[in-house]
C-alpha positions, 0 to 999 in steps of 0.5 A, spaced: 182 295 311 175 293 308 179 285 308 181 285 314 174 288 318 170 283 314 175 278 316 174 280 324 167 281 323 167 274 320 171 270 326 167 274 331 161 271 328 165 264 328 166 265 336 159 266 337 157 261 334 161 256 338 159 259 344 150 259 341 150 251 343 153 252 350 149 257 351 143 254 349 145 247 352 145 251 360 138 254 358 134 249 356 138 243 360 134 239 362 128 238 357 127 231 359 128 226 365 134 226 370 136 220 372 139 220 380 142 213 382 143 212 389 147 206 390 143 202 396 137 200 398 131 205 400 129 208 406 136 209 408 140 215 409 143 217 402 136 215 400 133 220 404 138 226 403 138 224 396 130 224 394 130 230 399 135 234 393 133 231 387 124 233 389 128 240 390 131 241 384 125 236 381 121 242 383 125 249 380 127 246 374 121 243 371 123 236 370 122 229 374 128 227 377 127 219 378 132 217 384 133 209 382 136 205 387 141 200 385 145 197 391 150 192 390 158 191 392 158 197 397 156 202 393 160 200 387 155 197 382 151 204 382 158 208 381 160 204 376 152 205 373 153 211 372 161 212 370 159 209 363 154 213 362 153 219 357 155 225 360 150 229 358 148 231 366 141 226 364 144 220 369 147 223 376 150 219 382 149 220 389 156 220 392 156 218 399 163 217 403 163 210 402 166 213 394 172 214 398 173 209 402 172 204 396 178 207 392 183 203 397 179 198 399 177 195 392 184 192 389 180 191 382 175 196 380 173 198 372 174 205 374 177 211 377 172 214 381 176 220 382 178 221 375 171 217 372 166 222 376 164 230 375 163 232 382 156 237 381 156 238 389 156 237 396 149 237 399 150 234 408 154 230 413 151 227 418 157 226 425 158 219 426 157 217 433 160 213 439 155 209 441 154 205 447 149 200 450 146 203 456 150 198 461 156 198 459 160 201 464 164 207 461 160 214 461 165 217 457 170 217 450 176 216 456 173 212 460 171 207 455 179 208 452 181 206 459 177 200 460 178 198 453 186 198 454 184 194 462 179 190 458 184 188 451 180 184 446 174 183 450 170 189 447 166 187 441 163 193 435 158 192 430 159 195 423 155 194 417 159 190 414 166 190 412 169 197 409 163 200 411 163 207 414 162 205 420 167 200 420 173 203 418 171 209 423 172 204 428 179 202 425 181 209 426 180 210 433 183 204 433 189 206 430 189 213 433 188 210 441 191 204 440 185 199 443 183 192 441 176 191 439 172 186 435 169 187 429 162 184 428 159 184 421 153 185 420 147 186 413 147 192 414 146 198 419 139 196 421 142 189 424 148 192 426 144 198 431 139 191 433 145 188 436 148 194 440 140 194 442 140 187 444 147 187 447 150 182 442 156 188 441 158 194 446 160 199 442 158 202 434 161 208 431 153 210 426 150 217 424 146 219 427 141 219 422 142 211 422 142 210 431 139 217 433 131 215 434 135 209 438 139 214 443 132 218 444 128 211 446 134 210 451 136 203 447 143 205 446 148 211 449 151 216 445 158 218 448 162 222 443 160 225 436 166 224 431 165 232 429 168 238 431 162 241 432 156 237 436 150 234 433 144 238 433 140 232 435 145 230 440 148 237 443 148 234 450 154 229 447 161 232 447 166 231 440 171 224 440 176 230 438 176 233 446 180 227 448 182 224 441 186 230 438 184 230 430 179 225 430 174 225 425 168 222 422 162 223 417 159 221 412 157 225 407 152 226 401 152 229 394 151 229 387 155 228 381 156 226 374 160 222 369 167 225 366 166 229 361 159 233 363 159 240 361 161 245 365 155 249 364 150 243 367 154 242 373 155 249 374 146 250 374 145 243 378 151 246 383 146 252 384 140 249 384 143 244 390 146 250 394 138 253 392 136 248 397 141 247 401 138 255 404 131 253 402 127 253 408 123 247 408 130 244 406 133 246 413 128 243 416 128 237 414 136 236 414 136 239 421 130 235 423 135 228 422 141 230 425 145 232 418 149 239 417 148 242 410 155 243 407 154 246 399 159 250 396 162 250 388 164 243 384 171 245 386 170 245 395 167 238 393 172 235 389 177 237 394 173 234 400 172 226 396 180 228 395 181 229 402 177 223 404 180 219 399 187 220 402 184 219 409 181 213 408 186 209 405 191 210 411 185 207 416 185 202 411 192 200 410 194 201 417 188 196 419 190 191 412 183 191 410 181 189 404 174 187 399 177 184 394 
């Protein structure tokens, strides 16, 4: 009897042991700098929400969280940055819809992003919106799709570029209503929302993060917002969906981080994004730009990137988009 207690005394002992340093690692994670990289240029609408998040986080951890831009091959340079990274939840990814997108547009990839990325949490969408400019004659979504239909070909759109958002958003009310428009390329969305302006397009399908001061200014006309729900900056602009049944169109932002972080990290980043998400001050900020606080667990967010990877990839073998 005395063998076998010292023995359960003994495997007990063992077990905690293991467990101490998982443990310690959710307790003192993060003793030293986190590194965020965000995937395109400053200023823009992943970079916004995602310095937002990472000074939140920054703030209630007690350590810098130092957002590195690193831009390049739509969204991929930074991804892979990240995917070959160590994963000890020191170097984290703002996802963003693009990832999605990304998967069935490029043939050639050095990585899996489903099966390369932790997924950590979602943090906003923002509805992507019909825009028009302020001449063009059609003042609503079926109204445009029948003068499209009348007009086959004639009517130019702008994306920012090919397998951007926005782009691939304009493929799929293409396929879903069977209308014929041009695709125009440009840099980027700023150029792409300056030619709508200038008249140089008709119509561009943009968050309202990235057009909304432009439809306040009266530059551009909003027609239709690509959510069930309406904007909060745009309440007056009714759903695509009301006359296009199951359309739907967002981008979206979150964190994540490489394939084989610890649960216990990921866990603790999760809570802290769901903290900010019902801060306040957060709210505010994220209302104020047109964006819909989405959170929940690890798990909600990696089904959303499976959805949308699914989703897209239709668009894009419907539409034979391809960057290589």
């Amino acid at each position: 009897m005395f063998v076998r207690r010292q023995f359960l005394s003994l495997a007990g002992a063992t077990a905690l042991s293991s467990a101490v340093p998982q443990i310690a690692r959710a307790l003192d994670y993060p003793v030293r700098s986190v590194r965020l990289v965000v995937p395109f240029p400053p200023g823009g609408a992943a970079d916004i929400s995602g310095r937002l998040m990472a000074q939140f986080i920054s703030e209630h951890l007690h350590q810098a969280f130092v957002v590195e831009n690193k831009p390049g091959a739509g969204s991929n340079l930074g991804t892979e940055a990240v995917v070959t990274a160590a994963p000890d939840g020191y170097t984290l990814l703002q996802i963003n819809a693009g990832n999605a997108i990304n998967a069935t547009l490029y043939k050639h990839l050095n990585f899996n992003f489903i099966r390369d990325i932790e997924p950590v949490g979602s943090i906003v969408q923002a509805s992507h919106v019909m825009f028009v400019t302020p001449s063009f004659p059609a003042k609503t979504v079926a109204e445009f799709i029948a003068y499209a239909k009348a007009n086959p070909g004639k009517i130019n759109y702008a994306s920012a570029g090919v397998g951007n958002a926005n782009h691939i958003s304009a493929e799929m009310f293409k396929m879903m209503t069977g209308v014929d428009m041009v695709h125009v390329p440009f840099k980027g969305g700023a150029p792409a929302v300056l030619a709508l302006v200038a008249g140089q397009v008709q119509v561009m399908f943009a968050d309202t993060l990235t057009a909304g001061e432009q439809v306040k200014a009266g530059t551009i006309r909003a027609i239709g917002v690509a959510t069930p729900q309406r904007s909060p900056v745009l309440p007056e602009v009714p759903p695509i969906s009301d006359t296009v049944p199951g359309f739907y169109a967002s981008s979206w932002w979150g964190f994540g981080a490489p394939r084989g972080t610890p649960d216990d990290v990921v866990k603790k980043l999760n809570a802290q994004i769901n903290a900010g998400l019902a801060d306040p001050t957060i709210k505010q900020r994220f209302a104020a730009l047109g964006a819909l606080e989405l959170g929940g667990s690890p798990d909600s967010f990696r089904k959303l990137i499976a959805d949308e990877t699914e989703k897209w990839g239709k668009v894009i073998k419907f539409a034979h988009i391809s960057a290589g």
